[in-house]
C-alpha positions as CSV (number, residue, x, y, z in Angstrom):
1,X,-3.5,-5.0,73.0
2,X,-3.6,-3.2,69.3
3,X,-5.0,-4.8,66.8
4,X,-3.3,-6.2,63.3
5,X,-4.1,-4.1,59.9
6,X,-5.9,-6.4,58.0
7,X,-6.9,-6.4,54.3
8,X,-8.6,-8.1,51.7
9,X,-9.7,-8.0,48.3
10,X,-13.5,-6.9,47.8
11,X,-15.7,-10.4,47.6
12,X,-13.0,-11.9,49.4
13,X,-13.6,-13.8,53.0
14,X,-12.0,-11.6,55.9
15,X,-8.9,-12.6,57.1
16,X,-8.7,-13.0,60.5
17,X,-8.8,-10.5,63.1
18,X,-5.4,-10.6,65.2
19,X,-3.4,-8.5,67.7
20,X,-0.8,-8.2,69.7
21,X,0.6,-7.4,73.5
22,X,2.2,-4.0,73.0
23,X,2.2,-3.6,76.4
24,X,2.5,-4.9,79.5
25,X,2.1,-8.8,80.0
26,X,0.2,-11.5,81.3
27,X,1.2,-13.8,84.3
28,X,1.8,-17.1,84.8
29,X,-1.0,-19.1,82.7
30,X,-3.2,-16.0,82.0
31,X,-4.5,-15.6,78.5
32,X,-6.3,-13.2,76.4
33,X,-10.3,-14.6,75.4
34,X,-12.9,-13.5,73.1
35,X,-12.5,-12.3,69.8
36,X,-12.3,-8.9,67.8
37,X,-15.1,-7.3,65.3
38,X,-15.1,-4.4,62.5
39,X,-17.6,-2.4,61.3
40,X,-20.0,-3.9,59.1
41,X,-19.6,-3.8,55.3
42,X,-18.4,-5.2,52.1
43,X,-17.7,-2.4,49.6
44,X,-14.2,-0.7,48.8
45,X,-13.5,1.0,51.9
46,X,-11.6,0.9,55.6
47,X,-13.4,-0.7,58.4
48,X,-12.5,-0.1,61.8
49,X,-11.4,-3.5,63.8
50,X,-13.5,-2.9,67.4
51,X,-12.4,-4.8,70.9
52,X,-15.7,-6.4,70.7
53,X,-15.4,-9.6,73.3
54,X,-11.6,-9.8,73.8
55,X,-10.4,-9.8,77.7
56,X,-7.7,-10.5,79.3
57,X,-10.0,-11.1,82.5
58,X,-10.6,-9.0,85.8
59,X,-6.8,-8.5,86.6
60,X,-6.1,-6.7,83.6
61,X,-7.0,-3.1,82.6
62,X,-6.9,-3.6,78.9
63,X,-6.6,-1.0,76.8
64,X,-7.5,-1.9,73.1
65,X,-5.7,-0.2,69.9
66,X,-7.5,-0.2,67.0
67,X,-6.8,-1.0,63.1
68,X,-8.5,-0.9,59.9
69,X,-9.7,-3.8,57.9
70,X,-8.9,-2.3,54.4
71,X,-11.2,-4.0,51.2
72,X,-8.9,-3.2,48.3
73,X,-10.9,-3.2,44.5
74,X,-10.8,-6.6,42.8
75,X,-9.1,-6.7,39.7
76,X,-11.0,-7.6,37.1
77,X,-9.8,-7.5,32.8
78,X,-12.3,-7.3,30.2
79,X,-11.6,-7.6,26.5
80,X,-13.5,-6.4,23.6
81,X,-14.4,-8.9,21.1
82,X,-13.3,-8.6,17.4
83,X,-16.2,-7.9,15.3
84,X,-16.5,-7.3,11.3
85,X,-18.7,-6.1,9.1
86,X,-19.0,-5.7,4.8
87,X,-19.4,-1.7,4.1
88,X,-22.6,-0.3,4.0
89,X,-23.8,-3.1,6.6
90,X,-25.4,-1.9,10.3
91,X,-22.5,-1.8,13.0
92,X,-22.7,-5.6,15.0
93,X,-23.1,-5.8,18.8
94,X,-20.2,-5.0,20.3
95,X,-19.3,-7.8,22.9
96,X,-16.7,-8.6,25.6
97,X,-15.8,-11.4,27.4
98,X,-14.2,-11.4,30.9
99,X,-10.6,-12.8,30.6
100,X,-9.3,-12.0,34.3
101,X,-10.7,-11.9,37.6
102,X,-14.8,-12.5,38.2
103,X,-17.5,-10.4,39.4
104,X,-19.0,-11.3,42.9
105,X,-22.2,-12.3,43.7
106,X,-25.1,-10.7,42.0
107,X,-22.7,-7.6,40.7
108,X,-23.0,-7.3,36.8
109,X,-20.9,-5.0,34.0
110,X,-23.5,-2.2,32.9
111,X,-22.7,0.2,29.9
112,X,-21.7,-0.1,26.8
113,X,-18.4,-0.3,24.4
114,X,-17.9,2.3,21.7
115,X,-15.9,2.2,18.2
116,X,-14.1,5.0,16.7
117,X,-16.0,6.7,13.9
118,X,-15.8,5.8,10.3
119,X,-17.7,3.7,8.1
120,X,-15.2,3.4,5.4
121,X,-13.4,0.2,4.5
122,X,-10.2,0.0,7.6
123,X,-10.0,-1.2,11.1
124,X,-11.5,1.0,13.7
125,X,-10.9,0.8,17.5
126,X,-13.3,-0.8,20.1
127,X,-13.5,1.1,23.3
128,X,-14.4,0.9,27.0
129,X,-16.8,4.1,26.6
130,X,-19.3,3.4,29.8
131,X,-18.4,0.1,30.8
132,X,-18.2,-0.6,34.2
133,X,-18.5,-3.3,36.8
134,X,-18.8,-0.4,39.8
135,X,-16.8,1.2,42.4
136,X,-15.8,-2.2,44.0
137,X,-13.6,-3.0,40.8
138,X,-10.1,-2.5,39.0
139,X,-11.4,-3.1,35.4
140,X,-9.0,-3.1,32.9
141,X,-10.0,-3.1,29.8
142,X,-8.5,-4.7,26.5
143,X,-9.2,-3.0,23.4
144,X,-9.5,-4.7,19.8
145,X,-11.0,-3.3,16.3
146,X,-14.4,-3.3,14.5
147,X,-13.0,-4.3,11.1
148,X,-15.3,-3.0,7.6
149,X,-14.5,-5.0,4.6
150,X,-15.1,-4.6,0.9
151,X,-18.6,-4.8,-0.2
152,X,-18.5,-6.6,-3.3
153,X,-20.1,-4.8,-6.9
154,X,-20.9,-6.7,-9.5
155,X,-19.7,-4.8,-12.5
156,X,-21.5,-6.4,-15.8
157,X,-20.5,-5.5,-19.6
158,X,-24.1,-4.9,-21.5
159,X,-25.2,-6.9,-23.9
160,X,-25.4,-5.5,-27.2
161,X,-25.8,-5.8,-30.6
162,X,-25.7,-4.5,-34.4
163,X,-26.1,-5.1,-38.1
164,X,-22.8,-6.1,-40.0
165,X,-21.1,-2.7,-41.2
166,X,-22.5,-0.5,-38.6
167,X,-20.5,0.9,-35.5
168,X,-20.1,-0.5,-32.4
169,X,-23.1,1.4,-30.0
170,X,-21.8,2.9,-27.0
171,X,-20.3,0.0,-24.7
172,X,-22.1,0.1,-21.0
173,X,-21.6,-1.3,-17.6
174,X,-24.3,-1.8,-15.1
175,X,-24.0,-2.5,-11.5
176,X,-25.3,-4.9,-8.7
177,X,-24.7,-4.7,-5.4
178,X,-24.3,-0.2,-4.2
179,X,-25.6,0.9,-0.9
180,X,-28.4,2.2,-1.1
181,X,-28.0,6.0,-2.4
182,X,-24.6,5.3,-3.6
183,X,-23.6,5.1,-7.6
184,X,-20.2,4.7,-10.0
185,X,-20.0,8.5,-8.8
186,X,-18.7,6.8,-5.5
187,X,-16.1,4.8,-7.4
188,X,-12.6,6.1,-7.5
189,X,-12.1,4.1,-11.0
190,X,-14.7,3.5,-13.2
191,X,-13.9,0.3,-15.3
192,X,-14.1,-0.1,-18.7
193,X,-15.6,-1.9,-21.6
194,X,-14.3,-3.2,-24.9
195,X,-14.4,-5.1,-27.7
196,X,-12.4,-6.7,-30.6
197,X,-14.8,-6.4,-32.6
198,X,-15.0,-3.6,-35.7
199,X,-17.2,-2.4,-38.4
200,X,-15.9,-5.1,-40.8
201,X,-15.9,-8.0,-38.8
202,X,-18.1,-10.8,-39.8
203,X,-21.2,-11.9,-38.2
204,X,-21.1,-14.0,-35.0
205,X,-21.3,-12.9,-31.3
206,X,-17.8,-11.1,-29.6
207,X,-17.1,-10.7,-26.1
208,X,-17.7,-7.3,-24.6
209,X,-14.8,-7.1,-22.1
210,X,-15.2,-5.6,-18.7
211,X,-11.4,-4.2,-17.0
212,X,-10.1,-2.3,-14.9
213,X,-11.7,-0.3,-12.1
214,X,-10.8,0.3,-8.4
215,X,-12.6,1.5,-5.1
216,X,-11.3,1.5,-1.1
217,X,-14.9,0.4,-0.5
218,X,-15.9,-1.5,-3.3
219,X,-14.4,-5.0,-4.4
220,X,-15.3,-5.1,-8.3
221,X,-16.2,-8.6,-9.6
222,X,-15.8,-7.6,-14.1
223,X,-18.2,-9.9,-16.2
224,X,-18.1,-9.7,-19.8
225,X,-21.0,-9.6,-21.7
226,X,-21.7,-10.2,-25.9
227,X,-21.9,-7.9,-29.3
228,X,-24.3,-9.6,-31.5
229,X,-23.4,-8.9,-35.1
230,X,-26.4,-9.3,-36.9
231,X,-26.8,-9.7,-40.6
232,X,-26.6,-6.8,-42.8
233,X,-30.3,-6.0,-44.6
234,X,-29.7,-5.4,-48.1
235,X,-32.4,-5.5,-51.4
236,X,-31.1,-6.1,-55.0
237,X,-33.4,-5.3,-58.0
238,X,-32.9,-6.7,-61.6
239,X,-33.3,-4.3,-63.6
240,X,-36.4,-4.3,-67.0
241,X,-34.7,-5.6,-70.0
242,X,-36.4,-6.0,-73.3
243,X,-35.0,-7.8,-76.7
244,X,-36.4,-7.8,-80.3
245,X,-37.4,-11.8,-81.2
246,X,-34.9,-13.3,-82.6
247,X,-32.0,-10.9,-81.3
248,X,-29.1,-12.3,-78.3
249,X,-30.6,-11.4,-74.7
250,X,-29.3,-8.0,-73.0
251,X,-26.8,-8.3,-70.0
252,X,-29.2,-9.0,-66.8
253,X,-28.3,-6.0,-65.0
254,X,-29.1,-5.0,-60.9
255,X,-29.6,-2.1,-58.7
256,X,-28.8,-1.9,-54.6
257,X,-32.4,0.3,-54.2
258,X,-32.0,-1.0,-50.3
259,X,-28.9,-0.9,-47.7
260,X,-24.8,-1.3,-48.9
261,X,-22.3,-2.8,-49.1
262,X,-19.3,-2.9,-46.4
263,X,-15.7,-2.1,-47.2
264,X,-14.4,-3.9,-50.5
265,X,-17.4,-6.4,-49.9
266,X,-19.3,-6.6,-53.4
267,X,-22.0,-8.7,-55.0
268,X,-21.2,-11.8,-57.2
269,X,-22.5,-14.6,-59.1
270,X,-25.4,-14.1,-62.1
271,X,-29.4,-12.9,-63.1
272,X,-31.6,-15.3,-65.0
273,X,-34.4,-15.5,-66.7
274,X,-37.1,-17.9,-67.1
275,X,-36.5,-19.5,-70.2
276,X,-38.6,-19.1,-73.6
277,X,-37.5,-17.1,-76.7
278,X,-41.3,-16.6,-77.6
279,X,-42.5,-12.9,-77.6
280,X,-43.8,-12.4,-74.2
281,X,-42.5,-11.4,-70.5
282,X,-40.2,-13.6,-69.1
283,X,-39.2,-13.4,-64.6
284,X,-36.1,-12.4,-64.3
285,X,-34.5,-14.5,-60.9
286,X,-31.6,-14.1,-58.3
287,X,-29.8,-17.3,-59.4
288,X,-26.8,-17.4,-58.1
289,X,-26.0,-13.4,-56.8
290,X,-25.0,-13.1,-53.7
291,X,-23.4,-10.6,-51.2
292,X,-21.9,-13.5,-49.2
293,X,-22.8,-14.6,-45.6
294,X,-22.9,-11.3,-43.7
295,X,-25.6,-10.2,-45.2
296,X,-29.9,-10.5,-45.8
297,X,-29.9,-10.1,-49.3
298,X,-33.7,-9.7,-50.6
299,X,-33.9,-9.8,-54.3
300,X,-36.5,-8.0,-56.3
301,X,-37.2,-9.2,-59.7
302,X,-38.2,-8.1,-63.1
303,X,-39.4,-8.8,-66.7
């Protein structure tokens, strides 16, 4: 009698343990009884298959041929999970699920995935490194990518400001939102800021504009900020007059003794004077001069 090769898939029942009559016979209404054994075990291996309690009874001289009981690995697929992360941010946990096959028992995956290096913005590869769910297994593993997005930097145009006339200051940008120990030395363009505004326009508040800029690791969000034109400070003094009694009164003359004037900007309207033709000291006032809206004009009189 030789026994059947018999296999099976590790966590699998056994299959049952057969043979057959190679040679020789058995008469008339003569059977075989009992039943055939292997070699204890459950791991990835071959197992002999014994005689154990078969017989063909006390006629027969049996002689038993032996097989293996083969426990093949079971196949078992794990794939990586897709993870994502914003630049600069810690890695996240690396996970898997098991998509194919199961484990048996008590038997559990140890180790741990891995990811290509890199920490700039792109798509990086997840892989198997040290997982494993043992000898007993086929795993087959199924890869997928640790994705690093664009952090995003604020990029925000500095308020500023000036009096009418002057020049624009320097035009600045400050940033929210760099990794820590990272600066616009990182950046691979720098944006820019700008302004309509020049050194004759009026007072009022113009937008600083924030443009341009670019970085593989940086998504730039531009906000504008605002040039304050301010008045211009300016002091006009009449000038001293004097006049005999009885004579016509002098032109009311002025002097700019503080600040100046802008471009083709100039002063108009007229002095006066308090009125009285008596000898004595009479104020001389501001009246209607003016250097128009852009400017503080502080007047200083006279007599």
């Amino acid at each position: 009698v030789a026994a059947d090769a018999k296999s099976k898939i590790y966590g699998d029942s056994d299959p049952a343990l057969t043979y057959q009559i190679t040679s020789g016979s058995l008469v008339g209404s003569d059977s075989l009884s009992g039943s055939l054994s292997r070699v204890a075990g459950e791991n990835v291996g071959s197992y002999a298959i014994a005689q154990n309690s078969l017989t063909a009874g006390t006629n027969y001289t049996l002689t038993f041929v032996s097989a293996d009981l083969t426990i093949a690995k079971r196949p078992l697929t794990v794939a990586a999970d897709a993870k994502s992360k914003i630049y600069g941010d810690s890695d996240p946990a690396l996970t898997y699920q098991i998509t194919s096959g199961s484990l048996v028992g008590s038997d559990s995956l140890s180790g741990s995935l891995s990811r290509v290096a890199g920490e700039n913005v792109g798509s990086y590869a997840i892989g198997q490194n040290t997982l494993t769910a043992g000898g007993n297994y086929d795993l087959s593993f199924v890869s997928a990518n640790l994705t690093i997005t664009k952090r995003e930097l604020l990029a925000q145009a500095d308020d500023q400001s000036r009096g009418y006339g002057q020049a624009n200051p320097a035009l600045t940008i400050s940033y929210t939102g760099f990794v820590t120990g990272e600066d616009t030395n990182v950046l691979d363009v720098l944006p820019s800021a700008s302004t309509l505004a020049d050194t004759n326009s009026p007072i009022g508040m113009y937008d600083i504009t924030a443009s341009g800029g670019s970085d593989n690791n940086y998504s730039l969000v531009l906000s504008n900020g605002t040039l304050t034109v301010t008045l211009a400070a300016l002091t006009v003094a009449a000038d001293a007059k004097s006049k005999i009694y009885g004579d016509s009164d002098p032109a009311l003359t002025y002097q700019i003794t503080s600040g100046s004037l802008v471009g083709s900007d100039s002063l108009s309207g007229s002095l006066s004077r308090v009125a009285g033709e008596n000898v004595g000291s009479y104020a001389i006032g501001q009246n209607t001069l003016t250097a128009g809206g852009n400017y503080d004009l502080s007047f200083v009189s006279a007599n």
